[in-house]
C-alpha positions in Angstrom: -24.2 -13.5 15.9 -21.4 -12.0 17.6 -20.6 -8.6 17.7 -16.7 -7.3 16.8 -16.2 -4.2 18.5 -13.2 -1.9 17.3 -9.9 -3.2 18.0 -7.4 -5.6 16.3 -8.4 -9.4 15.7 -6.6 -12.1 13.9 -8.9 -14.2 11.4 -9.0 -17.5 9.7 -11.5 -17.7 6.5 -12.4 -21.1 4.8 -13.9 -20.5 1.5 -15.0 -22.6 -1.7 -14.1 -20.7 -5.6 -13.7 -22.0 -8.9 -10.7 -23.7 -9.3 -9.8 -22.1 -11.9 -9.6 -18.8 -9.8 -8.0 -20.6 -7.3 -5.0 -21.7 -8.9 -4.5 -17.9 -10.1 -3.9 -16.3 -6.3 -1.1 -16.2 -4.9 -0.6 -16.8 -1.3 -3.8 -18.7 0.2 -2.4 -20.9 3.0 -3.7 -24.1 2.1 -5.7 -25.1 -0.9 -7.5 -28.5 -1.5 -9.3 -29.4 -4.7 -12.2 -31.6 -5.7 -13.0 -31.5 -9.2 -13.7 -27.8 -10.5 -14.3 -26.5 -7.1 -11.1 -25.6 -4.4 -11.6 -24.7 -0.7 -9.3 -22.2 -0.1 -8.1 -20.8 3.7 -6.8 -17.7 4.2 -5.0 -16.6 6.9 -4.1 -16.3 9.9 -4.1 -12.2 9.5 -4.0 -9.1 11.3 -7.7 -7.3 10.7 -8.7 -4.2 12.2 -12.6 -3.3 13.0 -13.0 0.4 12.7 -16.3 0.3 14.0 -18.8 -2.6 15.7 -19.3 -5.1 13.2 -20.2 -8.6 12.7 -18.2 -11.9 12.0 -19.5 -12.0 8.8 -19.0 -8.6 7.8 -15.2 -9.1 8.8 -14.9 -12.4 7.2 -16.4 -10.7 3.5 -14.1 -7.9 4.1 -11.0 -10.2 3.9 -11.9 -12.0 1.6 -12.5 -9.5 -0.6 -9.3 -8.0 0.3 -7.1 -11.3 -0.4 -8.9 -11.8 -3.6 -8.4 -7.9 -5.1 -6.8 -9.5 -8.2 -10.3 -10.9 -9.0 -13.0 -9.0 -8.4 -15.8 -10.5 -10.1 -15.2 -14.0 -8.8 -17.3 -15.8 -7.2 -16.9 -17.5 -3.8 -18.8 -18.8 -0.6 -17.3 -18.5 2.9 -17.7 -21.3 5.0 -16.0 -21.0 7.6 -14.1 -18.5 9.8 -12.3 -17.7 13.0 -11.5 -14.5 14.5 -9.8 -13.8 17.8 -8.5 -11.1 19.8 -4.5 -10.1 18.9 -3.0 -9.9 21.9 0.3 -9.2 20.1 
């Protein structure tokens, strides 16, 4: 697994919630539904590592983040992308 070292990155993260919780936040990028479960993507965003860390201790982190409003639900990354920003 790749190693983040400190610096700024831009990341993609494609997760699956409830639907229920999905429908609730308010500015995911794209949802899609099937049944009771949504995959949701978030991003592309500005993240900064503070220290060397890994993918998916980035990925978590923003999640986390984007999903403040509901702390206690429950989600599973499945994806995510994270590149250098150049800008």
């Amino acid at each position: 697994m790749a190693t983040y070292q400190p610096g700024n990155y831009l990341i993609t993260v494609v997760a699956t919630l409830p639907a229920k919780t999905a429908r609730q936040l308010h500015n995911p990028e794209r949802f899609q539904y099937s049944g009771d479960v949504a995959t949701v993507t978030f991003g592309p965003m500005p993240i900064r590592a503070q220290k060397p860390t890994t993918g998916k201790d980035l990925a978590a982190r923003f999640v986390k983040f984007c999903m403040a409003e509901h702390p206690k639900a429950k989600y599973t990354i499945t994806d995510f992308t994270i590149k250098p920003d150049v800008g």
